[in-house]
N, C-alpha and C positions, 0 to 999 in steps of 0.2 A: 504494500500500500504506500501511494504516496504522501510524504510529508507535506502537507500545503506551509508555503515561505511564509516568515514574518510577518509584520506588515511594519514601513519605513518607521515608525516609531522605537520601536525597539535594535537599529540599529546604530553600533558601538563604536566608537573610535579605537585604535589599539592604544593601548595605552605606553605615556614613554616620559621622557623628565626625570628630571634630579628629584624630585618630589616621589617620583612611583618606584625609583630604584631606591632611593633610603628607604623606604616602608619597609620595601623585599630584605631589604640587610638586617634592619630592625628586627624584624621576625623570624627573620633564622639565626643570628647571632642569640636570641633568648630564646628559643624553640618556642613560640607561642604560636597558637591557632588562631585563625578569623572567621565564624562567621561566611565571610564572605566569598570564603572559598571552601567549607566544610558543606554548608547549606547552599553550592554554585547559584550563588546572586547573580542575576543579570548584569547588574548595573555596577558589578564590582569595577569594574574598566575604570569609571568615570569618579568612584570615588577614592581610589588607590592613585589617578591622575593629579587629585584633589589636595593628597595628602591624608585621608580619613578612613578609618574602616573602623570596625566593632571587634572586639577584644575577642574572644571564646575560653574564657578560663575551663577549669575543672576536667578536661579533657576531650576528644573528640568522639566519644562513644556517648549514646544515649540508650537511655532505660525504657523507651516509649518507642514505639514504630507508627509514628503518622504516617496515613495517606499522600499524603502533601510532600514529606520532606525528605529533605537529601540526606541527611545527616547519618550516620551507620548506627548502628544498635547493638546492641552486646552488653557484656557485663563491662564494667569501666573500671579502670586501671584505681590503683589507690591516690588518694586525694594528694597532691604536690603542695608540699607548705613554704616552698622557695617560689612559688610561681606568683605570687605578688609583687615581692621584689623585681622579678623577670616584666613583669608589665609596666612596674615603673621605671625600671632603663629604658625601657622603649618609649612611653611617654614623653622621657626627660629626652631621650635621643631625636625623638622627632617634632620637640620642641611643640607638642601637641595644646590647644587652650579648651577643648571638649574632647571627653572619652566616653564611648560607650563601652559596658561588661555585658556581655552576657555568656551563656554556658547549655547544656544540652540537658536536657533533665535529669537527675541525679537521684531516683525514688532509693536506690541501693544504699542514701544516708539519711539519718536519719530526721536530721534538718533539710534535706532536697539541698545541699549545697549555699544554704543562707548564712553561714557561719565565715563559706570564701568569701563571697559575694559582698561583704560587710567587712573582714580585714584587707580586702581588695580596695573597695574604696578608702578604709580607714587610710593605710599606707600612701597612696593615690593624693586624697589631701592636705596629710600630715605634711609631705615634701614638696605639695608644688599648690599652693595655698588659693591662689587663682583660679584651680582648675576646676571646671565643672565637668558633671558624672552624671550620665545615662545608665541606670540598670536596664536589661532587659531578661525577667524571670518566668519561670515556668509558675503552675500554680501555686507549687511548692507542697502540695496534696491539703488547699485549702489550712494548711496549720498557721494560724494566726499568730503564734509563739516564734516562727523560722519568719515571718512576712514580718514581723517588729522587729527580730535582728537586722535584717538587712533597711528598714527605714532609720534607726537609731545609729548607722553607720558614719552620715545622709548624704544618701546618691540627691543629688536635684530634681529629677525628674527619676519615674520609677514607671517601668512599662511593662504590661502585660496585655497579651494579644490575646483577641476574640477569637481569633483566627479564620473563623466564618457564621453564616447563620447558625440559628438553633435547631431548626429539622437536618441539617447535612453535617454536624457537630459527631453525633454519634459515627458517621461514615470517615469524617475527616481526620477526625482524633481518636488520637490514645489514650484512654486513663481519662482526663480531663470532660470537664462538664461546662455546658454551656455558663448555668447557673451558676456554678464554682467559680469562676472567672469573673461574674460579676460579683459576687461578691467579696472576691481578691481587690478585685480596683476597689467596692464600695466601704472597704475598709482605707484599705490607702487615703483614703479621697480624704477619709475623717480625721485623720492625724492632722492636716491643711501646713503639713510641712514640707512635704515635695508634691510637685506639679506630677499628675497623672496622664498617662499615653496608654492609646490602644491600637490596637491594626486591624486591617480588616482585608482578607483575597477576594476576589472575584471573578468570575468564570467556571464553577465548580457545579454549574447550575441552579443557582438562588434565581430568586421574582426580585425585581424594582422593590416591593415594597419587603419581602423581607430584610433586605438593605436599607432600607429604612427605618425599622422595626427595629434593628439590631444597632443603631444608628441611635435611635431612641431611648433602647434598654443602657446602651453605655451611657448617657449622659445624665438616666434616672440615678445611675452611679455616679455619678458626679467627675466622669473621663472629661479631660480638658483638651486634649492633643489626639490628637488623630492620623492616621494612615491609613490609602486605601490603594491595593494597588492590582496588576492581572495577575492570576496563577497562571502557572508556568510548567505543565510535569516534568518531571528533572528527567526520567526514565519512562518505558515502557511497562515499568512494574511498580509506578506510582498511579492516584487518580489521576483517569486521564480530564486534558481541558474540556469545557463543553463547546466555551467561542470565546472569543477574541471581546472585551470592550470598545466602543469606540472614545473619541476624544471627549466628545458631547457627552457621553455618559458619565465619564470622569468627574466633567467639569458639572454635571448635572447635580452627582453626587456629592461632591464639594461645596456647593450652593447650597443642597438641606443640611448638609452637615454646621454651615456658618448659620444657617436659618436657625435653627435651634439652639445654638448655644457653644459649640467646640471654640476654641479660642486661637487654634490650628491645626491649619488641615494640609495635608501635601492628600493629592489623587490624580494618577496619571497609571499608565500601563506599567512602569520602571518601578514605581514608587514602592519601597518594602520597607518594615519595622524601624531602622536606621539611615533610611536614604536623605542625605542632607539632615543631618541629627544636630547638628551646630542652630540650624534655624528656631529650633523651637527652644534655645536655652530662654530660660527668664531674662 
């Protein structure tokens, strides 16, 4: 069967610069993972051009097998307590002024990894006092005990994805509940000590309005930031896409989302959990 091509929007510049080759150095000189090439981001090109990517502590193995994701599954290696320090030479090496953390679910501990997630950024602002911090966490298995370590850290902005509607939730996800998620942010929200983020896929086959719905339900949670971007199946032996968004729907989507209340919105087909993450610092 043939593959039907792109369409112009999603196509990439190679990426090249003194900016895209220190990243590369940065990250193999402290053996850390991104993110952006464990979970093959689209749009990694243009933010590795940029000087930017997302951290991936805790390992590159996850405990969950989404529908959705790239990222491998297994048991995970044991927890690294040097891997802070290794994040912050790279910080300091690429003279970074926003970091985002995030990590693959961790259910194998018994905080879900809230404990890194928290001396991560601890370290992170202790040395470089300026910096602001993206977390980007799993549910954590709804424990409200591991979701206070890692606010009490304090990342600035704290994000957890929806990841899709609530009827295609049980199809899409592992372990994770629609409900659970919201009430992960609706707890965040209530601290009113970091600004909350969520994300949202689309083309997995949702309606107009449960995109809106679910668009709704974050903001009953009191989500402030938003993401909305195309799903992408990484493989053959991921869900497959249903279709393509167009531009106008992006931008359609974006419109309810200011209409109601989000404080920022990035929606475009590229758009995923950290694309341009510097925009929505406070």
């Amino acid at each position: 069967m043939r593959t039907a091509p792109l369409p112009p929007q999603f196509r990439q510049n190679i990426p090249a610069g003194k900016k895209f080759f220190n990243l590369l150095d940065a990250l193999k000189e402290n053996h850390l993972h991104t993110v952006c090439e464990e979970a093959k981001c689209p749009n990694r090109t243009d933010c590795y051009g940029r000087g930017t990517l997302t951290f991936q502590i805790l390992g590159d193995i996850c405990t969950r097998r989404c529908g959705f994701c790239a990222e491998k599954t297994g048991r995970p290696n044991p927890v690294d307590l040097l891997e802070p320090a290794r994040v912050l030479n790279a910080v300091t090496h690429l003279n970074l002024s926003h970091v985002v953390l995030t990590a693959p679910a961790r259910d194998d501990l018994k905080d879900g990894g809230a404990s890194v997630f928290a001396e991560t950024v601890r370290v992170l602002k202790e040395n470089i006092p300026h910096l602001t911090v993206e977390v980007l966490v799993s549910d954590l298995n709804g424990d409200y005990n591991s979701i206070q370590v890692v606010l009490e850290s304090p990342p600035d902005i704290f994000n957890h994805n929806i990841e899709t509607v609530k009827r295609l939730t049980p199809r899409v996800r592992s372990r994770a509940t629609y409900e659970r998620s919201l009430d992960v942010l609706k707890f965040v929200a209530k601290s009113k000590a970091v600004k909350t983020k969520s994300g949202l896929m689309v083309g997995l086959g949702e309606t107009r309005e449960e995109i809106f719905k679910t668009l709704r339900d974050l903001r009953k949670s009191s989500v402030q930031f938003l993401t909305v971007g195309q799903y992408l199946s990484p493989s053959d032996k991921h869900l497959p896409m249903e279709r393509y968004y167009s531009v106008w729907e992006f931008d359609a989507v974006r419109s309810y989302a200011y209409s109601i209340g989000f404080e920022k919105v990035l929606s475009g087909s590229l758009v995923r959990s950290s694309y341009h993450a510097d925009e929505y610092v406070p």
